[in-house]
Backbone as a ProteinNet text record, in pm:
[ID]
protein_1_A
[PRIMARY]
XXXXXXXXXXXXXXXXXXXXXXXXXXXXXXXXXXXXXXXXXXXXXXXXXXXXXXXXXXXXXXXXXXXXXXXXXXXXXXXXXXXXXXXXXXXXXXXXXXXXXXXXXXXXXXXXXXXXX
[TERTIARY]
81.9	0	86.3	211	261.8	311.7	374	407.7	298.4	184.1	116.4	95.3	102.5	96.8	217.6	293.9	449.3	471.8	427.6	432.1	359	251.5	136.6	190	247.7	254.7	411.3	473.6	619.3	518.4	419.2	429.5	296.5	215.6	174.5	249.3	382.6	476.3	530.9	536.2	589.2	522.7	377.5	245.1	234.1	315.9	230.5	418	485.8	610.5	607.7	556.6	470	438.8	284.2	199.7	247.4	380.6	440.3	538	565.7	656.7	590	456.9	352.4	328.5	266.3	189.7	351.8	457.7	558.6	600	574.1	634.3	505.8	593.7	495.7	337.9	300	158.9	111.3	203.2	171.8	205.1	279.3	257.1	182.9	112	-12.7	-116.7	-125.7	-244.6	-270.3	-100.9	-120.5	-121.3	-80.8	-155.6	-270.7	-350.7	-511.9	-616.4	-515.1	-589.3	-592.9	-442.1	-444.5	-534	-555	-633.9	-786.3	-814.1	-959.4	-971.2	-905.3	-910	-883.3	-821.3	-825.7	-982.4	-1031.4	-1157.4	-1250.2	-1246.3	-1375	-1364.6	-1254.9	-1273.7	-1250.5	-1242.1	-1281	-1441.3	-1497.2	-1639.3	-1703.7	-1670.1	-1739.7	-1738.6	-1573.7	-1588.6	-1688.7	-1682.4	-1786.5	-1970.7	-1949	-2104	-2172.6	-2044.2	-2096.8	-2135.6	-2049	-2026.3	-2180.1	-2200.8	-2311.6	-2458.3	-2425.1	-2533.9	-2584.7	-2473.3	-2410.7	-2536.1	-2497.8	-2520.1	-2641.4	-2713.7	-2878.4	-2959.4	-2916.8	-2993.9	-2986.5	-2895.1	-2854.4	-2964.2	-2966.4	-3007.5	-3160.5	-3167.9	-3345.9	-3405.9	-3372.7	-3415.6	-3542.2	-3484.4	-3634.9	-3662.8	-3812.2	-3920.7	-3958.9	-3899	-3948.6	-4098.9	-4156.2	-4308	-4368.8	-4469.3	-4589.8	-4508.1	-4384.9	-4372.4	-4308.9	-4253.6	-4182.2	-4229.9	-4350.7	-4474.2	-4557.4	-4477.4	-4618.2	-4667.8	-4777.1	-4775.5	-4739.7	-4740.2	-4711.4	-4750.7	-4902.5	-4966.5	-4934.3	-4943.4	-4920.6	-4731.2	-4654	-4535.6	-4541	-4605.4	-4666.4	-4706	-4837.5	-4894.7	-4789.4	-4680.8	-4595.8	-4485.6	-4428.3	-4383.4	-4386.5	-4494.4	-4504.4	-4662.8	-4655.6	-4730.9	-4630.5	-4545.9	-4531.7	-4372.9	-4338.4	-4151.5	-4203.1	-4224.5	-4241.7	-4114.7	-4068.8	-3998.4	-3851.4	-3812.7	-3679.9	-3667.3	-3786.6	-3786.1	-3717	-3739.7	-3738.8	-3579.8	-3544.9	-3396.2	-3278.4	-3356.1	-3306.5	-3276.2	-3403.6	-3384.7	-3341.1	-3290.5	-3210.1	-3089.7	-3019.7	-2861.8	-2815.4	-2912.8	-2878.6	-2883.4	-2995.5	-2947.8	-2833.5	-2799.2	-2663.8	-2593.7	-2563.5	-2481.8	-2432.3	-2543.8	-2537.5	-2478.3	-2526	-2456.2	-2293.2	-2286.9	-2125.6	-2097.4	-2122.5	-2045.4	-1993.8	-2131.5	-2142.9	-2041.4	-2018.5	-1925.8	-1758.1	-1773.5	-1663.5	-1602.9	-1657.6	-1699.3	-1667	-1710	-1692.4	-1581.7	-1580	-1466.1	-1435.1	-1312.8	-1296.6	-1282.4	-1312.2	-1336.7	-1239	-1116.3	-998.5	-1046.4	-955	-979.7	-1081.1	-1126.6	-1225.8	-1086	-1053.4	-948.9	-905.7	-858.1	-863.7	-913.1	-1057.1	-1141.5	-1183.9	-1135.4	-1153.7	-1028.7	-1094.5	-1004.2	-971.5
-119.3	0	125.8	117.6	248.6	260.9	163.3	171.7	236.2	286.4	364.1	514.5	529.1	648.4	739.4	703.1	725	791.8	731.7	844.4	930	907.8	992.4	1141.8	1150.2	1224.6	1331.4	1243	1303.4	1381	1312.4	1387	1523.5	1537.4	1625.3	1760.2	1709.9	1785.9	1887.4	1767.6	1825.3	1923.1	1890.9	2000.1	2121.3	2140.3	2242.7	2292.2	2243	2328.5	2406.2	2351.8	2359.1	2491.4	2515.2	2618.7	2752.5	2694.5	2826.2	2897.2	2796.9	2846.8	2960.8	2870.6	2922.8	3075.9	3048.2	3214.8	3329.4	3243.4	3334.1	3452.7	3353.7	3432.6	3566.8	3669.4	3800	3792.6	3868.8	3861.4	3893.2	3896.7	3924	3777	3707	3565.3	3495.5	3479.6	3443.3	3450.3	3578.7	3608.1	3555.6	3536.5	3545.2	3332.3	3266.1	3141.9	3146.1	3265.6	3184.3	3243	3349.7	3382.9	3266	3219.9	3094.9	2968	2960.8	2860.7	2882.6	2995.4	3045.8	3024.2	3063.7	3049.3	2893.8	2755.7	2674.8	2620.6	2627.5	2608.2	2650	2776.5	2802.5	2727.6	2704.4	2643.8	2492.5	2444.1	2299.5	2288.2	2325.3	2404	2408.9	2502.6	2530.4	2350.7	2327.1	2204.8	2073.7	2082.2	1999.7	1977.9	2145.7	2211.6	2112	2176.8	2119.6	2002.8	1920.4	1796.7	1677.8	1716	1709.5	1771.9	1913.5	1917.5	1846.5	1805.3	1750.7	1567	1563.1	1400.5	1389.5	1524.9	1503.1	1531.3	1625.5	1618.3	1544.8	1449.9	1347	1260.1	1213.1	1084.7	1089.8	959.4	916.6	915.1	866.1	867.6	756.6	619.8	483.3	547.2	488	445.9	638.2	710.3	845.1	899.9	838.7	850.5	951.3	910.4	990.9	1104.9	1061.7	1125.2	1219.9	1242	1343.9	1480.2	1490	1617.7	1641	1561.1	1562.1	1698.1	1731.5	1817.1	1857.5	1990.8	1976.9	1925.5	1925.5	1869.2	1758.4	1659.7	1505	1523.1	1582.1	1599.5	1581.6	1665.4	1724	1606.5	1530.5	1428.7	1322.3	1270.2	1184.2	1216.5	1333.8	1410.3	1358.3	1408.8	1384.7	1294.3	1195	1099.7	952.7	894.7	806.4	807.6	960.4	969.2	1060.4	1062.1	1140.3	1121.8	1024.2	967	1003.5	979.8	986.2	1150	1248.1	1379.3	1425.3	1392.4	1434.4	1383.5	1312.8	1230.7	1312.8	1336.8	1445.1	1596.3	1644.1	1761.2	1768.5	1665.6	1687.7	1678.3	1611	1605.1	1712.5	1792.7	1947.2	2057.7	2016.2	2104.3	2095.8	1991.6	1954.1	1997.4	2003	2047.4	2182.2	2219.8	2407.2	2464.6	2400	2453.6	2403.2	2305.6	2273.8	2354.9	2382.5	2517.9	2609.6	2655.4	2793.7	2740	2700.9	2698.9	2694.6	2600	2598.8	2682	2787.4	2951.3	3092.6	2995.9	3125.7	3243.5	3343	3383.6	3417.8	3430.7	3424.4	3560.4	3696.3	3825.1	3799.4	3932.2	3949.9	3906.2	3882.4	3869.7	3750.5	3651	3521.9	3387.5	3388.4	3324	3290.5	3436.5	3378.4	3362.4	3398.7	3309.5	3169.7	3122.3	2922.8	2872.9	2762.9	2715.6	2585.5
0	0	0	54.8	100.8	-38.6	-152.3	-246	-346	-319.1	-402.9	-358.5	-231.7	-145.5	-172.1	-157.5	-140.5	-303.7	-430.5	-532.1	-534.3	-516.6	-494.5	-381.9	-309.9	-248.3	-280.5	-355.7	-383.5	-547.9	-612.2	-747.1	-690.4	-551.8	-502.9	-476.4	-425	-386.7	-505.2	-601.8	-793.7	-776.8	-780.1	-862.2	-724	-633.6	-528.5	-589.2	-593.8	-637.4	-790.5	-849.8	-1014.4	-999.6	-921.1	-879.5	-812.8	-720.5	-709.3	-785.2	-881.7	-968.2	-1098.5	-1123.8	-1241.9	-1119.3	-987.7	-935.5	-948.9	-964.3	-931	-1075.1	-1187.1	-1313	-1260	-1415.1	-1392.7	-1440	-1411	-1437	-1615.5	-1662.8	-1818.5	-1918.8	-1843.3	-1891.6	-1873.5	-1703.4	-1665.4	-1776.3	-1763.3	-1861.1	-1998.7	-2059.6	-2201.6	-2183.2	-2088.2	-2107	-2083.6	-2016.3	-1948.8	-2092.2	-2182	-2316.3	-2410.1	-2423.9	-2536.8	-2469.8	-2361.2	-2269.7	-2292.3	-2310.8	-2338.5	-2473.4	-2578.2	-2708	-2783.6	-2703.1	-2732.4	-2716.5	-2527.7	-2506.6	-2607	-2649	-2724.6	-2878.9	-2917.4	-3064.5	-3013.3	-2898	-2929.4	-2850.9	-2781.9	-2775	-2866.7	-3005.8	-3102.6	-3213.2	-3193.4	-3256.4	-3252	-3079.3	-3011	-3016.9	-3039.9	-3065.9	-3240.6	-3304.5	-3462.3	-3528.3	-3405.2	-3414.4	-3366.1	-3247.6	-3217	-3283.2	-3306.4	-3409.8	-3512.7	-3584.2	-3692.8	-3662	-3515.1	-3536.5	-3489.1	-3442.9	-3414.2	-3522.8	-3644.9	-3707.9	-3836.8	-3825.2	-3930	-3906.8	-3749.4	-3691.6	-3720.2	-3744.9	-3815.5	-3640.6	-3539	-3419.1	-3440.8	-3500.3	-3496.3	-3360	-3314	-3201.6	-3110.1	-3205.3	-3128.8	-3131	-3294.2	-3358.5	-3288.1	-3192	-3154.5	-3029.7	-3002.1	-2887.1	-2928.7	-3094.1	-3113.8	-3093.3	-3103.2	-3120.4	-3016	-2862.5	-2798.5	-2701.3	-2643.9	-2607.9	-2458	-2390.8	-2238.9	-2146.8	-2200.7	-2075.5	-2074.9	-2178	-2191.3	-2105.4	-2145.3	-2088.5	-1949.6	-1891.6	-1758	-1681.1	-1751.9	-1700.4	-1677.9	-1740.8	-1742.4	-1638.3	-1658.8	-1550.7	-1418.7	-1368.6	-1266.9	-1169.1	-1266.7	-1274.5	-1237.9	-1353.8	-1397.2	-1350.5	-1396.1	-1351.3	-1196.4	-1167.3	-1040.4	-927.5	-881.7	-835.9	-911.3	-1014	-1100.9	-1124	-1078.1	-1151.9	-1027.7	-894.3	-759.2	-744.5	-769.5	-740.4	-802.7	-943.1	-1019.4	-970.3	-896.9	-837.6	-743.8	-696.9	-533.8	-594.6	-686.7	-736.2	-758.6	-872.5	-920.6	-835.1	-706.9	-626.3	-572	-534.5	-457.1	-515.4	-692	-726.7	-774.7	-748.1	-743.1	-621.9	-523.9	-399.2	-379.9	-417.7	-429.3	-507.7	-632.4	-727.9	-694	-599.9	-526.7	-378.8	-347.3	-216.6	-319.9	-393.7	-453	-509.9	-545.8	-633.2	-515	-438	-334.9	-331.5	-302.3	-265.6	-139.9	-59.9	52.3	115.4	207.4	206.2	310.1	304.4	383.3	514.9	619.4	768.2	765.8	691.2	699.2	743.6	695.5	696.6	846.9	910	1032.6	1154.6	1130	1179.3	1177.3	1085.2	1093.1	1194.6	1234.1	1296.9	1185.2
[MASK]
+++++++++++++++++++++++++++++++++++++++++++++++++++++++++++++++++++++++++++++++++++++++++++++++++++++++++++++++++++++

C-alpha cells in the first residue's frame, strides 16, 4: 500500500512546487496562457457544438413517432405521474450540485481566513 501512497505524495509535492513556480512568473505571462487557454476552449467548444449538431440532425431517431410532437400537458402528465420519483432524485442532485459550485466559487473576504479554525 505504502508503495502507491508514497508516489502519490512526492508527485503532489511536484504540482504544489509547479503552482508556485507558475503564481511566481509576472503577471503578463499568466495572462497570455489563461488567453491561449480560453481560445483553445472556445474552438474545441465550437468544434464539439458542430459535431453534435451535426449528429442530431442526421439521426433518423427509430421508435421516437408519436412522442416526437407531444404536447405539455401530456409531458406534464408523465412528468409527474409516472416519472415522479426519477424527476425528484433528479432535483435533489442538481441542487446539490449548485450549492457545491457555489461553495466551490466562493470567494474568501480578507480577515475570513482567520477566523476558521
Amino acid at each position: 500500500m505504502h508503495d502507491r501512497v508514497v508516489p502519490f505524495l512526492i508527485d503532489s509535492e511536484r504540482l504544489r512546487d509547479r503552482v508556485a513556480r507558475v503564481r511566481a512568473d509576472d503577471e503578463a505571462s499568466v495572462r497570455r496562457w489563461l488567453a491561449q487557454s480560453r481560445d483553445q476552449v472556445g474552438r474545441t467548444a465550437l468544434v464539439f457544438a458542430v459535431v453534435i449538431g451535426g449528429v442530431v440532425l442526421t439521426t433518423t431517431w427509430p421508435g421516437a413517432g408519436d412522442f416526437a410532437w407531444a404536447r405539455t400537458s401530456d409531458v406534464a402528465t408523465a412528468l409527474f405521474g409516472q416519472f415522479v420519483l426519477p424527476f425528484e432524485i433528479v432535483s435533489v442532485l442538481l441542487t446539490a450540485a449548485v450549492v457545491g459550485g457555489v461553495l466551490l466559487a466562493r470567494r474568501e473576504l480578507p480577515g475570513e481566513k482567520e477566523g476558521r479554525q
